[in-house]
N, C-alpha and C positions, 0 to 999 in steps of 0.2 A: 504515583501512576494515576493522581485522577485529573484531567482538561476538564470537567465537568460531562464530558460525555461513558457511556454507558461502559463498563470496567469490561466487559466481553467485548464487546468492538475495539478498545484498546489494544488486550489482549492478541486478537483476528491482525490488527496493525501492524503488532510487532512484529507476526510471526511473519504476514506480509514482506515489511521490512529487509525480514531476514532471507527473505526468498528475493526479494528483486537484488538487493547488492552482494546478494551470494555467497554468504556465511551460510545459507541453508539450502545448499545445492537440489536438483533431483535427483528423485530416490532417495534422498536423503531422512533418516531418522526426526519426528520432530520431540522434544521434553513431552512427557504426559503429562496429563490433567491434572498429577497430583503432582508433580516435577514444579508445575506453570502454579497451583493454588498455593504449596509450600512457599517457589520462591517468592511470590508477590504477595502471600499472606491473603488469600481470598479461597470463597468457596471452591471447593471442587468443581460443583456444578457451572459455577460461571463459569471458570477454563472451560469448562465441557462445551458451555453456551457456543463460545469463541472458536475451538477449535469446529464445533460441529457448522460453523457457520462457513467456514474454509473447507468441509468437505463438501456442505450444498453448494456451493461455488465452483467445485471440481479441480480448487487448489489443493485440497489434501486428500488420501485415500487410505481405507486403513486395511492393513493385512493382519487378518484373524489370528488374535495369542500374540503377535507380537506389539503391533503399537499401529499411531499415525504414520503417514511420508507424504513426502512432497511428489504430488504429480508432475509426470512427464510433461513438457507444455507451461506447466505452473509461473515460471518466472515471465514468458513471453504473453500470458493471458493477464499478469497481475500489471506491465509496464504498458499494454496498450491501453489496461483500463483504466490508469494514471493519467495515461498521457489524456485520453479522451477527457478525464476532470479532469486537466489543466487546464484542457481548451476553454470548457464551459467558464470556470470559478477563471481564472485570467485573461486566457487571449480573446475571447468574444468583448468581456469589459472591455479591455484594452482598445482593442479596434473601433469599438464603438464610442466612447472616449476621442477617442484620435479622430475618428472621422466630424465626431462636433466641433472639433477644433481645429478643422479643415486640415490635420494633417495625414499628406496623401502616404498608404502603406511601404514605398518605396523611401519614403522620407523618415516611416519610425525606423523602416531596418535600418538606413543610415545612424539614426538616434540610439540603437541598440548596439550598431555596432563600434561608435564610439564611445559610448561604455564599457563597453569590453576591453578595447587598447587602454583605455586607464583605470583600470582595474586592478 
């Protein structure tokens, strides 16, 4: 589990993860801290880091004695904030790229879309 990046942010990822493709519905229960430090063999604390990063966020909410959940909203605030870093890290390169190369937007979606049929 380590990219080189920071093992709580990972963690934040995965649970992400699991909230956009919907193994981790709302309202939905998330693993506790010691659930998430057991299975990955890491501090507690850092699960804690990760999960508390996802409640300052307003993806997770915790209900007092019992545990973490997934907020209402959760999955639909976690897929626009993807998408919007998609744009930046890809589609901004991409077009900018393409426009040095004099090619007009009408012509990548053609180039995109013939990647698709042979795919």
């Amino acid at each position: 589990m380590d990219d080189g990046r920071p093992i709580f942010l990972q963690i934040a990822e995965q649970i992400e993860n699991s909230i956009i493709d919907g193994s981790l519905p709302e309202e939905t229960q998330v693993p506790s801290t010691n659930e998430l430090a057991a299975f990955h063999r890491i501090n507690p604390a850092t699960a804690a880091k990760g999960v508390n990063q996802l409640v300052d966020n307003g993806v997770l909410h915790k209900k007092r004695g019992i545990g973490m959940f997934v907020s209402p909203g959760a999955q639909a605030k976690l897929r626009q904030r993807r998408r919007d870093q998609f744009s930046e890290q890809f589609l901004q390169p991409l077009l900018a790229e393409a426009a040095k190369l004099g090619i007009h937007p009408t012509e990548l979606k053609s180039m995109i879309d013939r990647y698709e049929e042979n795919r």
